[in-house]
C-alpha positions as CSV (number, residue, x, y, z in Angstrom):
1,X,0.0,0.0,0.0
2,X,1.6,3.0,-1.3
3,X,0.0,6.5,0.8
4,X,2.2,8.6,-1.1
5,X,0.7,7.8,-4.9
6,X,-2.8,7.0,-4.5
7,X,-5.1,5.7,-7.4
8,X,-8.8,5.7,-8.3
9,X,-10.9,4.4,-4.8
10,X,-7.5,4.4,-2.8
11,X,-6.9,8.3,-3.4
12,X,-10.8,9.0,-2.0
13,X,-10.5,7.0,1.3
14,X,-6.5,8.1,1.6
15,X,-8.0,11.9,1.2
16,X,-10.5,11.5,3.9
17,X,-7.4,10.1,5.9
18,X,-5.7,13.6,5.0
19,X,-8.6,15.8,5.3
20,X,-7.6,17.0,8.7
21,X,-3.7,17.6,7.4
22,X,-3.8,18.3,3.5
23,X,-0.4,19.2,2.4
24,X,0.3,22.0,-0.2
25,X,1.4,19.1,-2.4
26,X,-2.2,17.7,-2.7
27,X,-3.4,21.2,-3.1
28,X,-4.9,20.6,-6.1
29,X,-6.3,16.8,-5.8
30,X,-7.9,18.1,-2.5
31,X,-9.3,21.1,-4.6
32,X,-11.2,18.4,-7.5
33,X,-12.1,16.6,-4.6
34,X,-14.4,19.2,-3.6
């Protein structure tokens, strides 16, 4: 399990696992998220 490049279904759960904490690198994943 690789946190660091999530893919399809893993990168949804792994950014509610980041919501609290969303690094400026996931900036814009965080951003189409929403």
């Amino acid at each position: 399990m690789n946190a660091h490049t999530p893919s399809g279904d893993r990168l949804v759960e792994w950014a509610e696992l980041v919501d609290e904490d969303v690094p400026d690198d996931l900036d814009e994943d965080g951003r189409r998220r929403r």
